[in-house]
C-alpha positions as CSV (number, residue, x, y, z in Angstrom):
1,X,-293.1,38.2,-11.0
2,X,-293.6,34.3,-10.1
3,X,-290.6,33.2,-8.3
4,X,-291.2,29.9,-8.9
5,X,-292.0,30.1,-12.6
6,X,-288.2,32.2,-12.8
7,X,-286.4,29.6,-10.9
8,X,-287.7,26.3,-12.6
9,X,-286.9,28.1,-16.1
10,X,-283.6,29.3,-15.0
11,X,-283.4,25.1,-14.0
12,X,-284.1,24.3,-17.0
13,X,-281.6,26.8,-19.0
14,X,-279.2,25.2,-17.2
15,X,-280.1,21.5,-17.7
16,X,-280.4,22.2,-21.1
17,X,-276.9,24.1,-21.8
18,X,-275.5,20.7,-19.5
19,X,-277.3,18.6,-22.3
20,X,-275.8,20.8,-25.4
21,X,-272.1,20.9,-23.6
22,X,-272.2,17.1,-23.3
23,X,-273.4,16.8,-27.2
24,X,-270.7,19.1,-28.0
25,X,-268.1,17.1,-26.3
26,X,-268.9,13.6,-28.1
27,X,-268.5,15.7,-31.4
28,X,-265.0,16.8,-30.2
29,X,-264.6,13.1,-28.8
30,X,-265.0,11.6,-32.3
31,X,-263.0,14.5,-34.7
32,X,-259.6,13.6,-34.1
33,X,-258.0,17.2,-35.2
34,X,-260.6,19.1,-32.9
35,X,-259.7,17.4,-30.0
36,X,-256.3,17.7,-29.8
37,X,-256.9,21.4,-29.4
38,X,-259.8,21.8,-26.9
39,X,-260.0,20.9,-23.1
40,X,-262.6,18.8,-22.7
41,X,-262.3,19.1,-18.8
42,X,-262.4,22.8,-18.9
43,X,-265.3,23.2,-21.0
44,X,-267.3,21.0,-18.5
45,X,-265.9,22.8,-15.3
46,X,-267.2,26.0,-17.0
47,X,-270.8,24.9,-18.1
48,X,-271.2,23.5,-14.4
49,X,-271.1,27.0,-13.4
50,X,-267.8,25.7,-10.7
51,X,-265.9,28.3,-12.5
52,X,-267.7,31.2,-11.8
């Protein structure tokens, strides 16, 4: 197995579910009745992988 090849595609899983978090929280940003109900903050302390 390419060590390199598995870490620059793991790289870019993660930059890419970064990306899809942040598209998902401008949807919440801009539908009132979904925002009240979702943490914003947690959902990005999650995705950053800080709370594993």
């Amino acid at each position: 197995m390419d060590t390199g090849r598995t870490v620059y595609r793991l790289t870019q899983l993660y930059v890419s579910g970064l990306c899809l978090a942040g598209v998902f929280t401008l949807g919440w940003l801009f539908v009132p009745r979904v925002r009240e109900s979702i943490q914003v903050a947690g959902l990005w302390f999650g995705s950053r992988g800080s709370g594993s």
